[in-house]
C-alpha positions as CSV (number, residue, x, y, z in Angstrom):
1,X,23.7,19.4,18.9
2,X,22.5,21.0,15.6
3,X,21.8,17.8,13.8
4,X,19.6,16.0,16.8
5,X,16.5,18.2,15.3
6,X,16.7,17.3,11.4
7,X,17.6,13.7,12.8
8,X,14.3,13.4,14.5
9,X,12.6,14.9,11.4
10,X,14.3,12.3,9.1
11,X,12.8,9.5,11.4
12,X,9.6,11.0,11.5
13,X,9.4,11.5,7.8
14,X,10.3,7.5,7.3
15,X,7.8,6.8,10.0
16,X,5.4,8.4,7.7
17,X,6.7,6.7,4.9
18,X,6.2,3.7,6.2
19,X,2.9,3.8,7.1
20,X,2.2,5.3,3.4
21,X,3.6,2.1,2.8
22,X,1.7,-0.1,4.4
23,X,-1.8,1.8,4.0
24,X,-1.3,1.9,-0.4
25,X,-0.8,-2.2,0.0
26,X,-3.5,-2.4,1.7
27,X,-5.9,-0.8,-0.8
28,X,-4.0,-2.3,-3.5
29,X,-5.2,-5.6,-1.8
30,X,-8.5,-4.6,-1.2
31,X,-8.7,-3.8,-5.1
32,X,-7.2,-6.6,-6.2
33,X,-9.9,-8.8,-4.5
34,X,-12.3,-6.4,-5.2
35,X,-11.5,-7.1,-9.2
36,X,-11.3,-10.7,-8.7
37,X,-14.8,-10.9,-7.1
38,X,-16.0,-9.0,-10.3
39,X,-14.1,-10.9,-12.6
40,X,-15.0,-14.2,-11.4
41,X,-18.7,-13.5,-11.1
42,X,-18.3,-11.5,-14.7
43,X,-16.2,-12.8,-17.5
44,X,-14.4,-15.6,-16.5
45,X,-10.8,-13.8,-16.8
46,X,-9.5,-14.5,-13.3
47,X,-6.3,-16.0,-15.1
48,X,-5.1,-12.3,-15.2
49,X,-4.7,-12.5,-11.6
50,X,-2.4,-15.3,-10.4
């Protein structure tokens, strides 16, 4: 019954993980369009971006 503790943490730590996850692809998205706005209203080097 030892190893139902650090299982629980191991699940919360990927939970948290996870969510990293999803919350750094999120601002990489919102950065992403944030540089294409810029770019396309700037120089016209959009082709950088697919």
């Amino acid at each position: 019954m030892r190893q139902k503790p650090q299982r629980i943490l191991f699940h919360l730590f990927l939970l948290i993980g996870f969510i990293c996850l999803l919350l750094v692809s999120k601002m990489v998205n919102l950065v992403q369009s944030v540089l294409k706005k810029e770019l396309l209203e700037g120089k016209d080097e959009n082709r950088i971006f697919p």
